[in-house]
LOROTOR-896530 format. One record per atom (N, C-alpha, C): x, y, z; residue in three letters. Coordinates in steps of 0.1 Angstrom, whole numbers, plus 5000, padded with zeros to 4 digits. Layout:
// LOROTOR-896530
XYZALA;...
This chain:
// LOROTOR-896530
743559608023UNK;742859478024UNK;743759368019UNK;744059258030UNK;744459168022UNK;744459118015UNK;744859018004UNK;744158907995UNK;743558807998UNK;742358757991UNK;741458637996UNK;742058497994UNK;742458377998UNK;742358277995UNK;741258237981UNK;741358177967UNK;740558197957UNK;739158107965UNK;739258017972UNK;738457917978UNK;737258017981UNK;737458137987UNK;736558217995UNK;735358247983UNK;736058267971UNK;734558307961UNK;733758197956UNK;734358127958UNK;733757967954UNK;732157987961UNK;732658047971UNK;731558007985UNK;730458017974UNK;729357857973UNK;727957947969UNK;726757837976UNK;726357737977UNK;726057677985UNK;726257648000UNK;725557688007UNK;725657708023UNK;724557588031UNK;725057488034UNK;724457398046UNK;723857408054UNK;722857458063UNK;722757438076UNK;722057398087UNK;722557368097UNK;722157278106UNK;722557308117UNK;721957198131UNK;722557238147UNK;722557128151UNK;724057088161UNK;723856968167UNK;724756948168UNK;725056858180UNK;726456848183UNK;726656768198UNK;727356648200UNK;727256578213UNK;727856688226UNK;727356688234UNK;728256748247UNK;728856708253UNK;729856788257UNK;730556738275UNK;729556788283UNK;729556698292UNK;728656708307UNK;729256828320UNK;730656868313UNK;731556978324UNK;730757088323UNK;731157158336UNK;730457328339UNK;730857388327UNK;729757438320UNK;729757548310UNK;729957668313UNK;731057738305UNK;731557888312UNK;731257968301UNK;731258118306UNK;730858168296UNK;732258198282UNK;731458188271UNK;732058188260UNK;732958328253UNK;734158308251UNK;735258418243UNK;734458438231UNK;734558558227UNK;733658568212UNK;734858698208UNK;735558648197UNK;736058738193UNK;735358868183UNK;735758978185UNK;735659118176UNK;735659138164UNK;734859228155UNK;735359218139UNK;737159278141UNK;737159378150UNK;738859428149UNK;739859328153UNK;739459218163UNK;740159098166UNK;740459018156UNK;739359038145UNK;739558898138UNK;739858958120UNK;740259138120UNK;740659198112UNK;739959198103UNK;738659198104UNK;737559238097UNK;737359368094UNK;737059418077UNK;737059568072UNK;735059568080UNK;734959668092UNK;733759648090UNK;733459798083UNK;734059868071UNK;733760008068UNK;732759948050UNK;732659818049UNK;732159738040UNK;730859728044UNK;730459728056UNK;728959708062UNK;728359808060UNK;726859838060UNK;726159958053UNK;725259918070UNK;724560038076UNK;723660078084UNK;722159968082UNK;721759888087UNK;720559828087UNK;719759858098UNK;718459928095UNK;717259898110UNK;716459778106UNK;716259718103UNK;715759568102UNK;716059468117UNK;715359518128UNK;715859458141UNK;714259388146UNK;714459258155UNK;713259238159UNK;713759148174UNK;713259098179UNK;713359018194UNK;713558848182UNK;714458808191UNK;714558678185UNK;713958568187UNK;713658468183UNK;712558338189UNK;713258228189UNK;714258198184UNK;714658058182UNK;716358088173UNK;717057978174UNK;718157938172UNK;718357798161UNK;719057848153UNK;720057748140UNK;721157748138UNK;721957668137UNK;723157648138UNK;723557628117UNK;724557708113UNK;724857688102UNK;726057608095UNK;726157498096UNK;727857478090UNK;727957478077UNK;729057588072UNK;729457658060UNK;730357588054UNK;730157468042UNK;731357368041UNK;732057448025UNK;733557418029UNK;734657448017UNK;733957318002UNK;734257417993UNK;733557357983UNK;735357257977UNK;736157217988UNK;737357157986UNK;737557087999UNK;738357028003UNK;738556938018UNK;739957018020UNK;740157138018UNK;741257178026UNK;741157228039UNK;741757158047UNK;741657158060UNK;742557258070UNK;743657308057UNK;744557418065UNK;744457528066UNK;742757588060UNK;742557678063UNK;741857738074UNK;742657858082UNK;742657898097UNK;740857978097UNK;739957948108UNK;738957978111UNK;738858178108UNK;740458238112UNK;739658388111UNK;739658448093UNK;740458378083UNK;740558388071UNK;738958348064UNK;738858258067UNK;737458198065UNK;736158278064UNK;736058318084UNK;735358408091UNK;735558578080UNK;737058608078UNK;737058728070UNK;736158698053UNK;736458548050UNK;736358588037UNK;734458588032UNK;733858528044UNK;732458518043UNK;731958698044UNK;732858808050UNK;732058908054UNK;731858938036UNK;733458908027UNK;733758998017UNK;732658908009UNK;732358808013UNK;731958777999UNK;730158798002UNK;729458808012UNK;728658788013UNK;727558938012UNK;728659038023UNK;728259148020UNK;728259248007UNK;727559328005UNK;727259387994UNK;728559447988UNK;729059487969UNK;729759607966UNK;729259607960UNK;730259747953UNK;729959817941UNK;729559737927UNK;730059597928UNK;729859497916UNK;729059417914UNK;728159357930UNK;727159257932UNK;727159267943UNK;725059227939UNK;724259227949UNK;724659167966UNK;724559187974UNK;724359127988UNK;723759167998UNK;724059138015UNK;723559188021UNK;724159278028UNK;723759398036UNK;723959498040UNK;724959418053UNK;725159338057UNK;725659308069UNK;725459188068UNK;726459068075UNK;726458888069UNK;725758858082UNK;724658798071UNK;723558718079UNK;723658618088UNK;724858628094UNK;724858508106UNK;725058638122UNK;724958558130UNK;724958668141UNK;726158588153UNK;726658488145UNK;727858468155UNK;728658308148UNK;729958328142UNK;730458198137UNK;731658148147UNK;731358038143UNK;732157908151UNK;733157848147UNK;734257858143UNK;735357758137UNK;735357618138UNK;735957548133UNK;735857398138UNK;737157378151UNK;737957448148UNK;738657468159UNK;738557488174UNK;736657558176UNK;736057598186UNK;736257738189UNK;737257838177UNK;737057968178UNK;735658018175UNK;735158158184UNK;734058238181UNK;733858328173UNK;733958358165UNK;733858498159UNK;732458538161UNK;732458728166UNK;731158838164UNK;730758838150UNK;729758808147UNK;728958828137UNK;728458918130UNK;726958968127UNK;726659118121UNK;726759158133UNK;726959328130UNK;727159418137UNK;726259488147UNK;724859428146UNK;723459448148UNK;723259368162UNK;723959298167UNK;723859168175UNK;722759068172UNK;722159028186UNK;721158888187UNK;720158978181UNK;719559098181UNK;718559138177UNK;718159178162UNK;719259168156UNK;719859198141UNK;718759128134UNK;717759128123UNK;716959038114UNK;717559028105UNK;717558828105UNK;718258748092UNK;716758658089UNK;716758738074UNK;715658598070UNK;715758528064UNK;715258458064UNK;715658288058UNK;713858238055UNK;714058228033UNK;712858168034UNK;712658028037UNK;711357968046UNK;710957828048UNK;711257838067UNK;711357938068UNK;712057938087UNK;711358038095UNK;710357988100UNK;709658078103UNK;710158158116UNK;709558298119UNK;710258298140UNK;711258448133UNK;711558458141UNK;712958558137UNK;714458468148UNK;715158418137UNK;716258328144UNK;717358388146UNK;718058328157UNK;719658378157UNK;720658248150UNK;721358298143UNK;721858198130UNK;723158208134UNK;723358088135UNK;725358028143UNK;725357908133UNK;727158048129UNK;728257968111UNK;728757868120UNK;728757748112UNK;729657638119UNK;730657608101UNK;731757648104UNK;732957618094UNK;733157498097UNK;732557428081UNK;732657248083UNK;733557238067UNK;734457098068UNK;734957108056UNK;733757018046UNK;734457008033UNK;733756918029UNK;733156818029UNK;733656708035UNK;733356588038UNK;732956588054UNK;733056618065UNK;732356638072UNK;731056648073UNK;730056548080UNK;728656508080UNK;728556578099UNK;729156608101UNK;729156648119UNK;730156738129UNK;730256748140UNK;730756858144UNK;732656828148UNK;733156908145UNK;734556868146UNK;734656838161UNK;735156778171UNK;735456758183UNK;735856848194UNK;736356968187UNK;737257078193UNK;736157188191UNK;735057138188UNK;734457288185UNK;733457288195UNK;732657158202UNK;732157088212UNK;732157208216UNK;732857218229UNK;732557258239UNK;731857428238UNK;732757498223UNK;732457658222UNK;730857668220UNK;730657558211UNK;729357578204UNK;728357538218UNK;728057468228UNK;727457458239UNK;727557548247UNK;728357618245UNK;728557748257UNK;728057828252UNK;727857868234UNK;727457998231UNK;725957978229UNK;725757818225UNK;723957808226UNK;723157848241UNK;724057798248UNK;723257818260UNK;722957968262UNK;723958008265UNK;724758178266UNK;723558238259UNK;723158218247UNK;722558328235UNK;721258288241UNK;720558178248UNK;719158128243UNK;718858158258UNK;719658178270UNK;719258208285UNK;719558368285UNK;719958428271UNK;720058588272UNK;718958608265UNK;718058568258UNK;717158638249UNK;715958498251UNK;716058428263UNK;714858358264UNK;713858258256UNK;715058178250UNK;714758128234UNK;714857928245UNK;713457878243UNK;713757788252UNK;714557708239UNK;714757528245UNK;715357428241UNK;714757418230UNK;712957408227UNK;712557328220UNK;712857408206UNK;713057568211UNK;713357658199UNK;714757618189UNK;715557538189UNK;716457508184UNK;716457398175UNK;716757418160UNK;715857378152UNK;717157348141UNK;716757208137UNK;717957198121UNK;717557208110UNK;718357268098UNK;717557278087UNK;719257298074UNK;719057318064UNK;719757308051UNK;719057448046UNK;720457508046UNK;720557668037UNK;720857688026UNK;720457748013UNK;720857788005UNK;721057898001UNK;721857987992UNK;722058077988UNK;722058127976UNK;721158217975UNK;721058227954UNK;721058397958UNK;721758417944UNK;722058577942UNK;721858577927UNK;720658737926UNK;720258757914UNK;721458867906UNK;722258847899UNK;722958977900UNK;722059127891UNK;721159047882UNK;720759137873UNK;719459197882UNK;718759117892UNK;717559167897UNK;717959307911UNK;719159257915UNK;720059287923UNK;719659227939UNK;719059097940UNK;718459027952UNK;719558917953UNK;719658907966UNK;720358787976UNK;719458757986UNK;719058597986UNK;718458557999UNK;719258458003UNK;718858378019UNK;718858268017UNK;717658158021UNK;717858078016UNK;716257988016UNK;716457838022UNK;715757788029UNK;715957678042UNK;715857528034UNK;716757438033UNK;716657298023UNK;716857218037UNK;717357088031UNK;717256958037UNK;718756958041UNK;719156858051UNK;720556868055UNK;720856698052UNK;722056678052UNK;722656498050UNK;723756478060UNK;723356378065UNK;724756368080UNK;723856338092UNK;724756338100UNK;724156278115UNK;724256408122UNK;724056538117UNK;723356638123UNK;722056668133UNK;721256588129UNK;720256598139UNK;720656488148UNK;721256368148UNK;721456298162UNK;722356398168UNK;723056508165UNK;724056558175UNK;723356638179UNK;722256718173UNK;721356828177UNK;720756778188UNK;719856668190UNK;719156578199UNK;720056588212UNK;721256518211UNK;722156518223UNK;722856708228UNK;722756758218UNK;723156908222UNK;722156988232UNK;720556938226UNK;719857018233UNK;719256938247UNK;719856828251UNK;719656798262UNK;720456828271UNK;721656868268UNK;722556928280UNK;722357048283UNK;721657118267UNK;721457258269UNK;720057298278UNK;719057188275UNK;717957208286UNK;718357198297UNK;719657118302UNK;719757078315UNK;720057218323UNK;720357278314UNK;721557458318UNK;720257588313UNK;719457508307UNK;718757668305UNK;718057718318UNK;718457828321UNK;717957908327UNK;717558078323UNK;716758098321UNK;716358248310UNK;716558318318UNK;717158438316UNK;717958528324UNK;715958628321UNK;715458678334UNK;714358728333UNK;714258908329UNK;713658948320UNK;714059038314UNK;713459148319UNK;714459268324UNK;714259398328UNK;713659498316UNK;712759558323UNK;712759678306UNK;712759808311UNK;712859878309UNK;713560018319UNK;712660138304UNK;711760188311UNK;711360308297UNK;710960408306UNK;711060518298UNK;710460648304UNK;709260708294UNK;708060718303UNK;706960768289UNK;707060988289UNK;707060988279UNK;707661108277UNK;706561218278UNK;705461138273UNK;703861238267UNK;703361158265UNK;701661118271UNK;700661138264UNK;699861248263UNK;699361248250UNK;698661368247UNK;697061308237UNK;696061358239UNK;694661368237UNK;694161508236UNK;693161498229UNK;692461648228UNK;692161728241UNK;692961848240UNK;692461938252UNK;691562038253UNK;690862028243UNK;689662098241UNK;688361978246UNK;687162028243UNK;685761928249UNK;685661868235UNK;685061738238UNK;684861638226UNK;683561588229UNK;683161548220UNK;681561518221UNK;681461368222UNK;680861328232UNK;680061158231UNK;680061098220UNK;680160988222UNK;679860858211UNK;680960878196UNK;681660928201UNK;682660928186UNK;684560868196UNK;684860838185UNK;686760798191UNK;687060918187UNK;688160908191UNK;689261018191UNK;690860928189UNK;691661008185UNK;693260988184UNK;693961018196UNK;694960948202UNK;695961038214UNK;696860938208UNK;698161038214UNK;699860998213UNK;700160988223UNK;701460888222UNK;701960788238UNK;703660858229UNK;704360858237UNK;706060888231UNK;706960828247UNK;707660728239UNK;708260658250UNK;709660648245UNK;710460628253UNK;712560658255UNK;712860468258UNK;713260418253UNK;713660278259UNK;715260288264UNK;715360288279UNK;716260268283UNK;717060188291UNK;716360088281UNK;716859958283UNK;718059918271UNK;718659778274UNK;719959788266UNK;719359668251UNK;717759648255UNK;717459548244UNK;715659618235UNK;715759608224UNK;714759668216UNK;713659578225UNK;712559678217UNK;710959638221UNK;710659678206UNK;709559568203UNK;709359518193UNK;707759468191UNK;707159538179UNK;705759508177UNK;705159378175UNK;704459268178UNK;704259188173UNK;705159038180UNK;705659088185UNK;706659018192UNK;706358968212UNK;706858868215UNK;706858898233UNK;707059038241UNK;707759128235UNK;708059258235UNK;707059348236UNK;706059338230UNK;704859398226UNK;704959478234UNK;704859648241UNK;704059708250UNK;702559708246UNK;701559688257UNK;700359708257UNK;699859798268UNK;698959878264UNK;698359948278UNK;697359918288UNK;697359918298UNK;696259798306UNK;695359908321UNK;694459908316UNK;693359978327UNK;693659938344UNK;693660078352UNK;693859978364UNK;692660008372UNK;692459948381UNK;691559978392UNK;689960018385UNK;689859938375UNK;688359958368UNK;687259878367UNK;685959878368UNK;685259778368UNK;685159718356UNK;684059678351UNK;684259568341UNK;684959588330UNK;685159718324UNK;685859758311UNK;685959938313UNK;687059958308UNK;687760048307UNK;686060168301UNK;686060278307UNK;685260368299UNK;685660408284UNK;686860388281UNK;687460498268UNK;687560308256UNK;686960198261UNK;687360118252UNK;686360138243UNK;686760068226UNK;686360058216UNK;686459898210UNK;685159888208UNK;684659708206UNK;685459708192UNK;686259588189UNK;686659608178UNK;688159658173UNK;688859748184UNK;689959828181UNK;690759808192UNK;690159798205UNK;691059758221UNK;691559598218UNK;692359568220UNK;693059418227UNK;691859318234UNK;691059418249UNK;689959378252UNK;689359478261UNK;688459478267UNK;687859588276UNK;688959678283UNK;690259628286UNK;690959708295UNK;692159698292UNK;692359638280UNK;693959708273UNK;693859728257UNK;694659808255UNK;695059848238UNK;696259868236UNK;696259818222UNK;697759818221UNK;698059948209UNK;699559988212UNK;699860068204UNK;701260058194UNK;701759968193UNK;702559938186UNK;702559858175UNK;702159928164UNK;701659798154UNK;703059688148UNK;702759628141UNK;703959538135UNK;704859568126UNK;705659598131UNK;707059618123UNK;707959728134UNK;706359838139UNK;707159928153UNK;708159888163UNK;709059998170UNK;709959918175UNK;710260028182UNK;711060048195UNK;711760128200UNK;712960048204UNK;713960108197UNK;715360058195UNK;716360108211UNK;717060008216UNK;717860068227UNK;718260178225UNK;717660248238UNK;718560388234UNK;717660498229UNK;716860418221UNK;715760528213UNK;714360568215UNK;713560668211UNK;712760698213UNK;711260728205UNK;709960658204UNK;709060648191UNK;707960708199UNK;707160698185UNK;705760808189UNK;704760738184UNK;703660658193UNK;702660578185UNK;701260638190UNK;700560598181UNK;698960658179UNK;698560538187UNK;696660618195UNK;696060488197UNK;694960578200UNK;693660488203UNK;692260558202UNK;691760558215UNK;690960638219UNK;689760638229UNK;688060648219UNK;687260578230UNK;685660598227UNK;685660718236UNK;684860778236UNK;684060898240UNK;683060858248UNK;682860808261UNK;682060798267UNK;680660888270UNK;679560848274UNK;678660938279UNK;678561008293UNK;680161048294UNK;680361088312UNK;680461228308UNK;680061288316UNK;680161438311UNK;681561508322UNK;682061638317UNK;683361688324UNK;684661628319UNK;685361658332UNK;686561568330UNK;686561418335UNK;686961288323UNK;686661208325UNK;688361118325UNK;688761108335UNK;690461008340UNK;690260888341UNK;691260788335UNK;692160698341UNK;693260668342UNK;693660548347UNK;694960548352UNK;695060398347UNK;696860418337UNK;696660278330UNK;698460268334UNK;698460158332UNK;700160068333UNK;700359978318UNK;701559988316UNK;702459938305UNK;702459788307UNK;702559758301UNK;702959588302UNK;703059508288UNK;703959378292UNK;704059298278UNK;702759248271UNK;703159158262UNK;701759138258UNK;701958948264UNK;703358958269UNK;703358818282UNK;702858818296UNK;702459008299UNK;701958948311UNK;702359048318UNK;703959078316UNK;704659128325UNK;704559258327UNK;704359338335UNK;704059498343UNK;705659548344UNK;705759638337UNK;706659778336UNK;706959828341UNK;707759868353UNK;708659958359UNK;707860098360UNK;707560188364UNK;707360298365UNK;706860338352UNK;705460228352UNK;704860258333UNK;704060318336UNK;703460338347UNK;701760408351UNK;701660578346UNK;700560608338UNK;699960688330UNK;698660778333UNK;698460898333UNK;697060848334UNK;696260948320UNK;695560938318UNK;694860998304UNK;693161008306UNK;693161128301UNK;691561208303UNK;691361268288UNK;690061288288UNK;689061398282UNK;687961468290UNK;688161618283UNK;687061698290UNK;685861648274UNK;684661628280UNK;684061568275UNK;682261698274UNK;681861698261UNK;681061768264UNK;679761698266UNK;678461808269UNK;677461688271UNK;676461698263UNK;676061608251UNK;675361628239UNK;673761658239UNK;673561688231UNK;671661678231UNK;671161548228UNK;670361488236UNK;669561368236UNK;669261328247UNK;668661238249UNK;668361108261UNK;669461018268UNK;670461048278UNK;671060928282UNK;670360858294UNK;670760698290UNK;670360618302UNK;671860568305UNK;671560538316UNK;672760468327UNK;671860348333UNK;672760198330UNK;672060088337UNK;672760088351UNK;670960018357UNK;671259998372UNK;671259878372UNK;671559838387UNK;671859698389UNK;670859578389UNK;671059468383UNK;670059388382UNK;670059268389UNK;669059178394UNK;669659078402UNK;671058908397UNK;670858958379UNK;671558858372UNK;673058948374UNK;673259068373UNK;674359148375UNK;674259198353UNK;673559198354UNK;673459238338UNK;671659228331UNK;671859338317UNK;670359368315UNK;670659298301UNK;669459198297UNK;670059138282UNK;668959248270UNK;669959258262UNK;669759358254UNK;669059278239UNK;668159328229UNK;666959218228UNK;666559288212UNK;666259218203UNK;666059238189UNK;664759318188UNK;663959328198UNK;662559368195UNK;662059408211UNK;661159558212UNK;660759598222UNK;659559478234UNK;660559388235UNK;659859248241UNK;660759118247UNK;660559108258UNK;661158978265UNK;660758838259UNK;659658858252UNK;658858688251UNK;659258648241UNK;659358768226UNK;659758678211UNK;660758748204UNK;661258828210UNK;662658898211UNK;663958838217UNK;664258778203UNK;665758708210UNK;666758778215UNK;667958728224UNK;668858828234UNK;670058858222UNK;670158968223UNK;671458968207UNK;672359048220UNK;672759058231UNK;673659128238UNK;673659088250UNK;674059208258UNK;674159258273UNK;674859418277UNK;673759468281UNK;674459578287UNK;674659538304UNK;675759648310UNK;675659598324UNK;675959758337UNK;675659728345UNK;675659828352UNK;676259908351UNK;675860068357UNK;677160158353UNK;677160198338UNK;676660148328UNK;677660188313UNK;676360298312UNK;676360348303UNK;675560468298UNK;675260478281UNK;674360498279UNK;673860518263UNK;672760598261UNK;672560638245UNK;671360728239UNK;670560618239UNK;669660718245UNK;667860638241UNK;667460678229UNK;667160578223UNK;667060648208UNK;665260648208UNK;664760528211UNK;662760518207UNK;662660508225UNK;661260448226UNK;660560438239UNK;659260358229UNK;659160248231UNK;657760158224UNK;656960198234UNK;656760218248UNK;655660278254UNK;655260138260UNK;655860028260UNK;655359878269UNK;656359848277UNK;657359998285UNK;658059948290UNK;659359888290UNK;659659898270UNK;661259868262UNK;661559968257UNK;662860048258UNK;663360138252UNK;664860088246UNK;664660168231UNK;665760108222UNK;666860218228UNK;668060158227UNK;669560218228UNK;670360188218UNK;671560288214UNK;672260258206UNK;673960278213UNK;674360138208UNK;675660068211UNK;676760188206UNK;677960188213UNK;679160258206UNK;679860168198UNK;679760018187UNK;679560018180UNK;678460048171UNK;677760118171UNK;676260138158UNK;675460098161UNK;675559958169UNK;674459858169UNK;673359898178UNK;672159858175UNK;671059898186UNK;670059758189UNK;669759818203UNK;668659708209UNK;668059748216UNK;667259698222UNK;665759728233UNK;666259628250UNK;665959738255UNK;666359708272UNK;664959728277UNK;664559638294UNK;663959688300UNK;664059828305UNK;663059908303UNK;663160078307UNK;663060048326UNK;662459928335UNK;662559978343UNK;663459948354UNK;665159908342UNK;666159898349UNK;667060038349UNK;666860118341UNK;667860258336UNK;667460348346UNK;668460478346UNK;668060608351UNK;668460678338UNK;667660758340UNK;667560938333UNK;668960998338UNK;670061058325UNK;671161138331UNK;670561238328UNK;
């Protein structure tokens, strides 16, 4: 390893911000140099799963705590990995929290090793951002002139690959504190000074003029679902496993636009196997809680529930994958059953009414019995009483019970 310039340990206060006037010329796509291009040890980086879908974009400029100006953009770029990333002596981060730096010269340097999907957090910033080093010297309030054009090519480039609109590009002031005795490094979002935000203003209008979001493919294969294959009894949930392969080149991510959800098809008003309470809504559920993830390339195993309907035999549907934006999945269709047994008791099944629904009622009575529901055609439940005037009580696959007219039900 070479020797550092002493300037590089200095580094302890970090700036940052986004903004920058543009040229109006055709934007091409942007050179981004390599850690091996820019002779970066990356055998100093330690393994991080900390990945999520990105939301928005910051621009960071990292100023020399001196105005020397003859120092070259990839010395710089090297000395932020050594000083930032972790050793044997003090605290750091497993991988340097920026995911793509800028020279003032308009060189690019690759970033952490994790790419755009890499999680950098930053307290006071909400979102999960993609964080671009701008090497500013000291005195510098704004963007060097030569760095124009790189920095508009790479914003565009990053925010029409991962769907981050204009308004997501945001300025803010970074700090850096390292505990050495606690052994914590963050960094935490301050105030910025300079005519940074007029440049940011003028940056993200050229960049709206050019955004176009590249629409996103997701490519998975579901491997198994599995549910009990033995008989299960009415009115209780159950557990089943979904195991999916993402073979796509970008994570999916819980909590995020990413989301997979599962979505009922061809069903009337709600899904038979939904659960009030636990489903998304009558005819989707999700199974990927927050923080879950299926990483490019990899493969995860998530839980999710079914109710137990009052259908007796084998009871199927057929469900499709989709975002939690909307978007329907490639060859996500599924389909998932229970052999279901048939219990001891009373079921009724509602028939059709002229409102298209039966209101479900606090007291064996239409007149002083307020409506606390609706059951609707088709669904099926235990008769639990019979008042003998013509209302019989039922009980909800939440718990809950009410009184229906008896002379809209059939006897299963």
């Amino acid at each position: 390893m070479s020797k550092l310039p002493t300037y590089i340990w200095k580094i302890i206060v970090i700036t940052l911000s986004f903004g920058l006037a543009l040229p109006v010329n055709q934007i091409q796509a942007v050179t981004i140099l390599t850690a091996a291009q820019s002779v970066i040890d990356t055998t100093i980086i330690k393994e991080d799963t900390a990945f999520t879908s990105p939301s928005k974009i910051v621009i960071v400029p990292i100023s020399l705590p001196n105005n020397d100006s003859n120092v070259s953009g990839r010395d710089w770029a090297r000395g932020l990995y050594y000083y930032l990333v972790a050793n044997e002596s003090r605290p750091g981060f497993t991988d340097i929290p920026f995911h793509y730096i800028v020279s003032a010269d308009g060189t690019v340097f690759k970033g952490n090793q994790g790419g755009d999907e890499r999680k950098v957090a930053i307290d006071g910033v909400s979102g999960s951002p993609i964080v671009i080093a701008y090497l500013s010297f000291k005195k510098q309030i704004n963007f060097d002139v030569r760095a124009e054009t790189s920095l508009v090519e790479l914003i565009t480039e990053v925010a029409n690959r991962n769907v981050i609109p204009p308004s997501e590009i945001t300025l803010a002031g970074l700090t850096l504190s390292r505990n050495d005795s606690e052994k914590i490094i963050k960094l935490t979002k301050t105030d910025t000074i300079g005519t940074w935000q007029t440049s940011l203003n003028k940056m993200i209008e050229v960049v709206r003029s050019r955004y176009a979001p590249q629409t996103r493919q997701y490519n998975i294969q579901i491997n198994s679902v599995t549910l009990p294959a033995e008989g299960v009894n009415p009115g209780t949930p159950v557990t089943g496993k979904i195991s999916i392969t993402n073979k796509g080149d970008k994570g999916l991510y819980g909590d995020t636009n990413t989301e997979l959800i599962a979505t009922a098809k061809n069903v009337g008003r709600e899904s038979r196997f939904y659960i009030t309470g636990d489903w998304l809504s009558t005819t989707q559920f999700g199974f990927m809680p927050e923080g879950g993830s299926i990483p490019a390339g990899g493969t995860a195993e998530f839980e999710f529930k079914f109710y137990v309907p009052l259908f007796f035999g084998r009871q199927e549907e057929e469900f499709e994958l989709r975002t939690v934006s909307g978007q329907v999945v490639a060859n996500s269709t599924f389909k998932a059953g229970l052999n279901i047994n048939r219990p001891a008791g009373t079921i009724v099944q509602i028939r059709n009414t002229e409102v298209g629904f039966l209101r479900l009622r606090s007291g064996p009575s239409g007149l002083v019995n307020n409506e606390i529901g609706r059951v609707y055609q088709g669904e099926r439940y235990f008769q639990i009483n019979d008042a003998g005037n013509g209302y019989i009580q039922i009980k909800l696959p939440d718990g809950r019970t009410g009184w229906i007219s008896k002379g809209y039900v059939s006897y299963i």
